[in-house]
Backbone as XML, in Angstrom:
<?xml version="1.0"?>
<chain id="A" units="angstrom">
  <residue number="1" name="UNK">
    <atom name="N" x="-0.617" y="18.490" z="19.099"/>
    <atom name="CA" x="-0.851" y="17.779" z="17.864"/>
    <atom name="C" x="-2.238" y="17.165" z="17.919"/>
  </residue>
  <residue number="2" name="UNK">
    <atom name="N" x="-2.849" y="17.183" z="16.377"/>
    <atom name="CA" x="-4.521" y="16.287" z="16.865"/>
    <atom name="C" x="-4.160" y="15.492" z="15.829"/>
  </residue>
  <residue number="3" name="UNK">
    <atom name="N" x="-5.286" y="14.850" z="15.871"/>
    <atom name="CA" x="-6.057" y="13.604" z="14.998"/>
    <atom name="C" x="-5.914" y="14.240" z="13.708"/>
  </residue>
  <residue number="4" name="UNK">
    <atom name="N" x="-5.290" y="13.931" z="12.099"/>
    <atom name="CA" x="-5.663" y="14.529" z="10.840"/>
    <atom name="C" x="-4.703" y="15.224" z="10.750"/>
  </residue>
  <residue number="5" name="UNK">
    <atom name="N" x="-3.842" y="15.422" z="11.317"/>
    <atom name="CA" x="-2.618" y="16.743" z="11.020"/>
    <atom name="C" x="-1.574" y="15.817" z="10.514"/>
  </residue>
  <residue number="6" name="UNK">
    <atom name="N" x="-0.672" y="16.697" z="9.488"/>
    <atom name="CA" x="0.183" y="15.727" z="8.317"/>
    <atom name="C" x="1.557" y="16.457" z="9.695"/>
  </residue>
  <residue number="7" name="UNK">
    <atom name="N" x="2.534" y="15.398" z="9.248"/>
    <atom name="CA" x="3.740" y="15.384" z="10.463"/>
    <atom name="C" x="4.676" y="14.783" z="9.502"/>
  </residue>
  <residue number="8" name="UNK">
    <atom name="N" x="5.861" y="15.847" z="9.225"/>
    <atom name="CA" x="7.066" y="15.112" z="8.318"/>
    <atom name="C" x="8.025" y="14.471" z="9.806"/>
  </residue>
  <residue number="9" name="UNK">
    <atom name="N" x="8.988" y="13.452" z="9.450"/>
    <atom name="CA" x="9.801" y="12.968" z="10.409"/>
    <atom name="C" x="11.582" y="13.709" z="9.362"/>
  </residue>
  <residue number="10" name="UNK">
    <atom name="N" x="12.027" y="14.402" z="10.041"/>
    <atom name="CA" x="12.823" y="15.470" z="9.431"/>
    <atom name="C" x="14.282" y="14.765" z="10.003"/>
  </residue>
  <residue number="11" name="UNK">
    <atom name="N" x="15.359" y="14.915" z="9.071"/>
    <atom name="CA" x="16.768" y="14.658" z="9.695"/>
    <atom name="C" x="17.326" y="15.974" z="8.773"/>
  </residue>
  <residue number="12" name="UNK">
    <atom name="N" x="18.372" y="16.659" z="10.137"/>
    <atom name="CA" x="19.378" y="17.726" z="10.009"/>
    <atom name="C" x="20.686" y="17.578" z="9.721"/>
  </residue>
  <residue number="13" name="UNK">
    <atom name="N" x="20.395" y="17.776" z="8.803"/>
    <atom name="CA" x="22.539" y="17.945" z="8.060"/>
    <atom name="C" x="23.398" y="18.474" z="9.057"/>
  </residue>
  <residue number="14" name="UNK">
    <atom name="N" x="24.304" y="18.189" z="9.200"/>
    <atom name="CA" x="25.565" y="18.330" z="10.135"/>
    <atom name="C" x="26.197" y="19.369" z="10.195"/>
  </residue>
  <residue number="15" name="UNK">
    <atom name="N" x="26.342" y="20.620" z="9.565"/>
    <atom name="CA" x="27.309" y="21.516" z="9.535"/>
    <atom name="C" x="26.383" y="22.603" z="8.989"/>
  </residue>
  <residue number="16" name="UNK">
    <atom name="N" x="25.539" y="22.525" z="8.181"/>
    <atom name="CA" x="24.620" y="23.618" z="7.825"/>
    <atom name="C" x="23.118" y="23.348" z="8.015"/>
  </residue>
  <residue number="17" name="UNK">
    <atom name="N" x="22.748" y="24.543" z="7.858"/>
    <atom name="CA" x="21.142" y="24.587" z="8.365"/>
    <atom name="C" x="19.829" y="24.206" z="7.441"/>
  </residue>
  <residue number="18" name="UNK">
    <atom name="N" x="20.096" y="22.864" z="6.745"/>
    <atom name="CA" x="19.597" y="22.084" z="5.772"/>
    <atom name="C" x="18.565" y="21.113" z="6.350"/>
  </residue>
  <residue number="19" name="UNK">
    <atom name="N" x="17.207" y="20.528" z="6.011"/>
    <atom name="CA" x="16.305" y="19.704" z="6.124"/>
    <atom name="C" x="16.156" y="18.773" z="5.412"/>
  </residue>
  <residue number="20" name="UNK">
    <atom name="N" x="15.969" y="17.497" z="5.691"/>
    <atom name="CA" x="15.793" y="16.399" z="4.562"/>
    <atom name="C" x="14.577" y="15.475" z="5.341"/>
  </residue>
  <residue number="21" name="UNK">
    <atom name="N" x="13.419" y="15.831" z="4.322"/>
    <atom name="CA" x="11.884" y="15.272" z="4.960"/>
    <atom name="C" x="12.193" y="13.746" z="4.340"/>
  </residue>
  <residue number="22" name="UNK">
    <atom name="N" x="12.500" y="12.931" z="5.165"/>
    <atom name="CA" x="12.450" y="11.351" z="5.596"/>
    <atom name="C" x="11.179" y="10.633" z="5.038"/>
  </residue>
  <residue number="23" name="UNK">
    <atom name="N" x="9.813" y="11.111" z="5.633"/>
    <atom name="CA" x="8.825" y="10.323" z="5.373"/>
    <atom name="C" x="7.535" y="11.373" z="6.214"/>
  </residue>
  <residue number="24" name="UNK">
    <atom name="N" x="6.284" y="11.460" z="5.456"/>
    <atom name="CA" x="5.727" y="12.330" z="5.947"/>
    <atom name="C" x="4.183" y="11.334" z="6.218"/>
  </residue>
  <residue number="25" name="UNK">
    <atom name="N" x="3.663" y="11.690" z="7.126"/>
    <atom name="CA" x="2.162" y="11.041" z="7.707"/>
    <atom name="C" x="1.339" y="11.465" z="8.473"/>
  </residue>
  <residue number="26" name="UNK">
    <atom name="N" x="-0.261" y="10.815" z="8.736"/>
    <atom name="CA" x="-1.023" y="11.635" z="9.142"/>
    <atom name="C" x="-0.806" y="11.095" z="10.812"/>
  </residue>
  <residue number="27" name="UNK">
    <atom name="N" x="-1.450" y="11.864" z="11.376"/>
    <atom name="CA" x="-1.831" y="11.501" z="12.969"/>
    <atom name="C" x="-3.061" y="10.882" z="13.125"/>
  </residue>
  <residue number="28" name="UNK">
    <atom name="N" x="-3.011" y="9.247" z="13.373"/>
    <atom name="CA" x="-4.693" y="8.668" z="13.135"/>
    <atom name="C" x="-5.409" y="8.561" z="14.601"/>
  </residue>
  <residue number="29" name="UNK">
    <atom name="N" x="-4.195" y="8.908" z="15.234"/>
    <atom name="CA" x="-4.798" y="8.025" z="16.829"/>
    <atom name="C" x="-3.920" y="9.213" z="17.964"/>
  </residue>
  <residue number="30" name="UNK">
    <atom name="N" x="-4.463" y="9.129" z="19.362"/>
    <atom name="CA" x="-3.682" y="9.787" z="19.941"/>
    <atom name="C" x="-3.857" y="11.042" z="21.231"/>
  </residue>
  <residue number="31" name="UNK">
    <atom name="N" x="-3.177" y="11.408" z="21.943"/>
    <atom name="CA" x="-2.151" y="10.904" z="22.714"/>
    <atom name="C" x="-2.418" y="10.165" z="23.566"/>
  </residue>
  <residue number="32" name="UNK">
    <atom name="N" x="-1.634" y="9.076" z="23.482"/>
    <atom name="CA" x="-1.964" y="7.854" z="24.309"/>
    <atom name="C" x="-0.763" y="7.991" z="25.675"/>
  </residue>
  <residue number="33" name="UNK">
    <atom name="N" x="-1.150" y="7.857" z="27.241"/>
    <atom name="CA" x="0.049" y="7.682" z="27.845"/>
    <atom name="C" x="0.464" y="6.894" z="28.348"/>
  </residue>
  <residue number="34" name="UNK">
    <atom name="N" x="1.825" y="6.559" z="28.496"/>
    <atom name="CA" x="2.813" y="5.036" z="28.585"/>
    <atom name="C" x="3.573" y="6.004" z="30.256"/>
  </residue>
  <residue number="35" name="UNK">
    <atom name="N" x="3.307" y="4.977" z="31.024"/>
    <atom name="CA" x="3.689" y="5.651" z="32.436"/>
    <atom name="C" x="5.544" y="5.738" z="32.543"/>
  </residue>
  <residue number="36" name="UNK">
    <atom name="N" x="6.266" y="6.889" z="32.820"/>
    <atom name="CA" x="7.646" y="7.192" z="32.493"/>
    <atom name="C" x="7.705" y="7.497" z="31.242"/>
  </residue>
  <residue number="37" name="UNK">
    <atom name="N" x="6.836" y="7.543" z="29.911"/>
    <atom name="CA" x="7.524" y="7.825" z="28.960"/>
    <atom name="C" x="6.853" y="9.280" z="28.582"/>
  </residue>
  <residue number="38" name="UNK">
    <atom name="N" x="6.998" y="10.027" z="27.541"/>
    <atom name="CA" x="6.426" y="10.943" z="26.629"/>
    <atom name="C" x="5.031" y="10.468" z="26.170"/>
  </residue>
  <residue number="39" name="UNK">
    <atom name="N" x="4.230" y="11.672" z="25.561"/>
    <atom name="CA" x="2.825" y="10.779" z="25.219"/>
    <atom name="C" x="3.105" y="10.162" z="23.318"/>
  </residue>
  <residue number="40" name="UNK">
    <atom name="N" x="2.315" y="9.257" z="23.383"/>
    <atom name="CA" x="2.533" y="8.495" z="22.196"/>
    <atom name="C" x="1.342" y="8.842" z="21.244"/>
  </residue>
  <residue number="41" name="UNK">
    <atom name="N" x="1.857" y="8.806" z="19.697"/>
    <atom name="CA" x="0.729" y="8.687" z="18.952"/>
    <atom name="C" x="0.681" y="7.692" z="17.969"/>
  </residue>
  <residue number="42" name="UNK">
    <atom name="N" x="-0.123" y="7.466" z="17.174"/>
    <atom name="CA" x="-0.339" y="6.515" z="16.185"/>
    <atom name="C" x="-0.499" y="7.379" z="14.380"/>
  </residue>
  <residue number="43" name="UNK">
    <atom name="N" x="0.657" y="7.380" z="13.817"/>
    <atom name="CA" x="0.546" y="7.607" z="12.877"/>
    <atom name="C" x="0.509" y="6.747" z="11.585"/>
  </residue>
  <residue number="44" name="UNK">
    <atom name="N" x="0.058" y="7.225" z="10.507"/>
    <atom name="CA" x="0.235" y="6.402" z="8.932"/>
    <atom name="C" x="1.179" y="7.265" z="8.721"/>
  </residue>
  <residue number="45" name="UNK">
    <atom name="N" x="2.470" y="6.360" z="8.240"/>
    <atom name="CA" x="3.882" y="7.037" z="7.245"/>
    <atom name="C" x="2.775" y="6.816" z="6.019"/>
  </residue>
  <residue number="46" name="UNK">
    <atom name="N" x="3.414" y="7.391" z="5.242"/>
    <atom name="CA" x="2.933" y="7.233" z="3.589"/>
    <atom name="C" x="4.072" y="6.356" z="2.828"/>
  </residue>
  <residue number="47" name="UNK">
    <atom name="N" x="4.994" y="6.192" z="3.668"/>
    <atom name="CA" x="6.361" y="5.289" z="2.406"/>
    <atom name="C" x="6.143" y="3.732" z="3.304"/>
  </residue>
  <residue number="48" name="UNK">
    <atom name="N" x="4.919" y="3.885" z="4.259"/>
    <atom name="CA" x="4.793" y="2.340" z="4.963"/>
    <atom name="C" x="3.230" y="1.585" z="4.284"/>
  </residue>
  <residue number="49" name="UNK">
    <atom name="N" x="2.986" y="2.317" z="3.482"/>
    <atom name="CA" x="1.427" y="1.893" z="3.297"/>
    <atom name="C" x="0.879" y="0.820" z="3.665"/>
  </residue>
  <residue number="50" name="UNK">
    <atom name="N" x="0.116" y="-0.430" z="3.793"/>
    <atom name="CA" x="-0.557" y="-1.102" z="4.428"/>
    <atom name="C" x="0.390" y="-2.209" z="5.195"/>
  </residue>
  <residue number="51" name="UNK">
    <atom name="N" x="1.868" y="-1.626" z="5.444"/>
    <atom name="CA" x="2.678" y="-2.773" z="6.580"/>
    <atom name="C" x="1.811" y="-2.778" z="7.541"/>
  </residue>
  <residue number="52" name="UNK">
    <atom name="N" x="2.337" y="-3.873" z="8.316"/>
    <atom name="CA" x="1.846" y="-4.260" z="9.200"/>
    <atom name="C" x="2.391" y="-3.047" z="10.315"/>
  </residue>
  <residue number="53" name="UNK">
    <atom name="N" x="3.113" y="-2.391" z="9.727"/>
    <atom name="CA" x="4.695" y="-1.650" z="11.213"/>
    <atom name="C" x="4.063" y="-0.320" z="11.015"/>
  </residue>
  <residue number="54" name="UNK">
    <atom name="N" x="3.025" y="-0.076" z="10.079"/>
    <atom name="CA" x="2.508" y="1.227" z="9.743"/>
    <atom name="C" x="1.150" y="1.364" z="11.053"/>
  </residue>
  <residue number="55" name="UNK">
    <atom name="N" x="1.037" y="2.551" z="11.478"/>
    <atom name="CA" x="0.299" y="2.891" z="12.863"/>
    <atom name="C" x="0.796" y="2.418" z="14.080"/>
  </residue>
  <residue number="56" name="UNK">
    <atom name="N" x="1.902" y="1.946" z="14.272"/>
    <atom name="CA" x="2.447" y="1.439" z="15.487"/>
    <atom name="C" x="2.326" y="2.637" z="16.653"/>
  </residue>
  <residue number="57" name="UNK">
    <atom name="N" x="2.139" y="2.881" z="17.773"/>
    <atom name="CA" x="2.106" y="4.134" z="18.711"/>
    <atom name="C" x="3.694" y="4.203" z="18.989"/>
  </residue>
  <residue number="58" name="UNK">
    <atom name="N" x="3.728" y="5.318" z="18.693"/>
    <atom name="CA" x="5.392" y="5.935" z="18.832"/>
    <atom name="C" x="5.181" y="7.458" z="19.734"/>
  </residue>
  <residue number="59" name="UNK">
    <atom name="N" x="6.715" y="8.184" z="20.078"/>
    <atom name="CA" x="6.769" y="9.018" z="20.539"/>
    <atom name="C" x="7.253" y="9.257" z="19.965"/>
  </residue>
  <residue number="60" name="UNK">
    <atom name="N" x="6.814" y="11.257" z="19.553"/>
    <atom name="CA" x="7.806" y="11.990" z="18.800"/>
    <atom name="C" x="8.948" y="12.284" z="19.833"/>
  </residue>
  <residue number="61" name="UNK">
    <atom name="N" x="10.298" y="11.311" z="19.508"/>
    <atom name="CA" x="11.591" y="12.083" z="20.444"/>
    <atom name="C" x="12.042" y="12.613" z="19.140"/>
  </residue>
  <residue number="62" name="UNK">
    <atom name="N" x="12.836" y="14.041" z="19.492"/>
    <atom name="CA" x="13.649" y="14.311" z="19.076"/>
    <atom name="C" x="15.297" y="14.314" z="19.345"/>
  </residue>
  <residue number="63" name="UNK">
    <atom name="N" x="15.993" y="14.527" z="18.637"/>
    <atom name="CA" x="17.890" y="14.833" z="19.029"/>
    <atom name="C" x="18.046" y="15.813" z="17.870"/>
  </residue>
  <residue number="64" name="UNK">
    <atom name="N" x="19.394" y="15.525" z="18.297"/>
    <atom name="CA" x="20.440" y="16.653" z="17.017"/>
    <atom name="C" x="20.434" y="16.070" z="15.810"/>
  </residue>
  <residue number="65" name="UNK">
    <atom name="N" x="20.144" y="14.733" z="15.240"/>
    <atom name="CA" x="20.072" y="14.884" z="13.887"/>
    <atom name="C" x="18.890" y="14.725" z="13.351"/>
  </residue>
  <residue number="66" name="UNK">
    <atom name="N" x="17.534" y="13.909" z="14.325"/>
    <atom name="CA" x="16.515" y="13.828" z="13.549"/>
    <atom name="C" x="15.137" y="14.749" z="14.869"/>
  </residue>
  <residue number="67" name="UNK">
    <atom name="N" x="14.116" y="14.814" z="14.147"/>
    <atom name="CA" x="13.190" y="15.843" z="14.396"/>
    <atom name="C" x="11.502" y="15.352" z="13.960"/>
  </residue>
  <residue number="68" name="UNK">
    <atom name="N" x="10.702" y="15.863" z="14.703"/>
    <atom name="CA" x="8.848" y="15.634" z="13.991"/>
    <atom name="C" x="9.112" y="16.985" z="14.222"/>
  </residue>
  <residue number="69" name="UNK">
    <atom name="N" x="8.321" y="17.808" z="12.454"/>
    <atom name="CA" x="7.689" y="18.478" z="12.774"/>
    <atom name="C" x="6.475" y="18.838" z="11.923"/>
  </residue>
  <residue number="70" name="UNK">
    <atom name="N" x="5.197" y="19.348" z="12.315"/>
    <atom name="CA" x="4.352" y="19.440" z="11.819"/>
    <atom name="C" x="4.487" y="20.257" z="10.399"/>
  </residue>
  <residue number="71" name="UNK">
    <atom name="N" x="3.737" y="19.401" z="9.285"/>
    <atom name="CA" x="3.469" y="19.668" z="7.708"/>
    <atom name="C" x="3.186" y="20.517" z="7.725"/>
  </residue>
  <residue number="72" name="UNK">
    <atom name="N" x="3.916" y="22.269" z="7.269"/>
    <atom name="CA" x="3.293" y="23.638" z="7.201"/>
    <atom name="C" x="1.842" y="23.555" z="6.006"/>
  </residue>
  <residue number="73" name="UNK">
    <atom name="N" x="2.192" y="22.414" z="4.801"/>
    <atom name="CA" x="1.647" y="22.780" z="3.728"/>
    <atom name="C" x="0.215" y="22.099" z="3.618"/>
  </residue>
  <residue number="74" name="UNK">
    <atom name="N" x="-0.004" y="20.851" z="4.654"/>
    <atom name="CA" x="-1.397" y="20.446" z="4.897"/>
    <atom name="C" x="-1.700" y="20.193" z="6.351"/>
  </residue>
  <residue number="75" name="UNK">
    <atom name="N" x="-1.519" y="21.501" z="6.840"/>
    <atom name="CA" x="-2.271" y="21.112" z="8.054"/>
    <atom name="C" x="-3.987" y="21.025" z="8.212"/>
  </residue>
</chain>
């Protein structure tokens, strides 16, 4: 993943093979590493606009119901 690339945060329906894009944002900062963890980045959500909680450094984890995956339509 770089700097400028759009990243939806995706959750998977339960029984069929359905997507529901949550909240989509850019990658402003990044990869940062946190010792034991995954590498972290700093994104802008677009449904967080100037919070304070918006760019926080997170890790993309994934599971079985939710997912990052990179914006096919503006990368």
């Amino acid at each position: 993943m770089k700097i400028g690339q759009r990243i939806n945060h995706v959750k998977h329906a339960k029984y069929q093979n359905l997507k529901e894009v949550l909240d989509t944002g850019t990658i402003t900062a990044g990869p940062f590493r946190v010792p034991g963890e995954p590498l972290h980045y700093r994104v802008k959500w677009d449904s967080l606009g100037d919070s304070i909680m918006n760019e926080l450094p997170m890790a993309f984890l994934s599971s079985r119901k939710y997912s990052y995956e990179l914006n096919k339509n503006n990368q």
